[in-house]
C-alpha positions as MATLAB code, in Angstrom:
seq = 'XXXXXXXXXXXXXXXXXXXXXXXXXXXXXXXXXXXXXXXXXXXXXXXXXXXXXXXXXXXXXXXXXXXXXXXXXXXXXXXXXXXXXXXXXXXXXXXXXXX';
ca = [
      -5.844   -6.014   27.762;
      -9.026   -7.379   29.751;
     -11.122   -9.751   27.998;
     -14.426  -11.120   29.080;
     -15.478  -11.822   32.102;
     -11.655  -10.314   33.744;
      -9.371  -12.958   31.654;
      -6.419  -11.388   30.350;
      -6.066  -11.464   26.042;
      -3.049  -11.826   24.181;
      -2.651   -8.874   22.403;
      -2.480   -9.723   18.429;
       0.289  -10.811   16.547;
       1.668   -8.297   13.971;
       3.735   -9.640   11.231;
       6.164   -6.897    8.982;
       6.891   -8.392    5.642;
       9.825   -7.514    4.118;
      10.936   -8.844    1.124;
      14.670   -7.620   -0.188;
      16.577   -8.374   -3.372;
      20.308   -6.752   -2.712;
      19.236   -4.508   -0.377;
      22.558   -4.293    2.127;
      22.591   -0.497    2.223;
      18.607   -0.827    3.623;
      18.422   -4.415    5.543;
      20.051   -2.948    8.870;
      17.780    0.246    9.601;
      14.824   -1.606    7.912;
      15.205   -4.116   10.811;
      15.844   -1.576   13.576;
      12.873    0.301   12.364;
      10.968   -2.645   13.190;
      13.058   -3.373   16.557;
      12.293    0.282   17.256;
       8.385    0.445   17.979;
       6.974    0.431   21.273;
       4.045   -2.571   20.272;
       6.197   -5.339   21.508;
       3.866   -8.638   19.848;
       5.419   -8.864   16.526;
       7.849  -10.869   14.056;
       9.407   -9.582   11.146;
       9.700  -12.353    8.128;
      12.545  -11.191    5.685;
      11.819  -12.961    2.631;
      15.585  -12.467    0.637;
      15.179  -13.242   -3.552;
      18.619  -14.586   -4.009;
      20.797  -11.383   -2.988;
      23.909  -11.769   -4.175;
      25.399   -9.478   -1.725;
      25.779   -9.788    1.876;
      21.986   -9.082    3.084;
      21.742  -12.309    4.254;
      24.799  -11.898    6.421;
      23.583   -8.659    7.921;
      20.323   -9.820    8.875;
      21.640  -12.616   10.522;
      23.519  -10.293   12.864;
      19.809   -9.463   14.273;
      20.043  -11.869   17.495;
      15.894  -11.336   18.140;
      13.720  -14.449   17.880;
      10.825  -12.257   16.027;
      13.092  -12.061   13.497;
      12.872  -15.067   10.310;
      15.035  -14.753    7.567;
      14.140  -17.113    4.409;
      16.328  -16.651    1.876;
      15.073  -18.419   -1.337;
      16.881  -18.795   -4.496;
      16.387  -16.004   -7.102;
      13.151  -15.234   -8.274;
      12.584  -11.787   -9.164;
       8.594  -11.979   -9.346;
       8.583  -12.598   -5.444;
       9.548   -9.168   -5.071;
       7.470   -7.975   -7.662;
       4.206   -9.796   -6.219;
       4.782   -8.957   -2.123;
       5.439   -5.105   -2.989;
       2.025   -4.634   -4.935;
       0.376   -6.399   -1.539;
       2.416   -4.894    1.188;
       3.977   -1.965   -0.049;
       6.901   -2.070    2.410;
      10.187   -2.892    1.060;
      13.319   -2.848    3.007;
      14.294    0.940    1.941;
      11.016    2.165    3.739;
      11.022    2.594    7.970;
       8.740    2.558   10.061;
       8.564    4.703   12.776;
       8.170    3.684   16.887;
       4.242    5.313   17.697;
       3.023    5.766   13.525;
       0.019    5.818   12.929;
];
């Protein structure tokens, strides 16, 4: 991407919220959903609400840097308040060229 004047410009940061509460059957193709799309400038913040099953463990099989996993202790409103913002949860995928 050319900026002004020639320079080159970063292209923008995209960040993919997820937020998960036992989601273990999801986490995995959530994350390659993400992995999959061809815009390369992105992280992917997994916000965990105290699973109690082994989401945590799955996502930290994900070796990517773009990937941070924050696993807080159980709150069920977290969930509740990012999926009335974002309206991505971990059982939705996105696709590589969507629009």
């Amino acid at each position: 991407m050319d900026g002004e004047g020639g320079r080159k410009l970063k292209t923008p940061l995209v960040t993919v919220l997820t937020t998960t509460y036992n989601h273990s059957k999801f986490i995995a193709d959530c994350i390659k959903s993400v992995l999959a799309q061809t815009y390369d400038n992105w992280e992917q913040v997994i916000v965990d609400d105290g699973s109690t099953d082994n989401t945590g463990e799955i996502v930290k099989e994900f070796e990517d840097e773009r990937i941070v996993y924050v696993a807080r202790a159980l709150d069920r409103s977290v969930n509740r308040r990012w999926t009335a913002v974002f309206f991505r949860q971990t059982s939705e995928l996105l696709f590589p060229r969507a629009r």
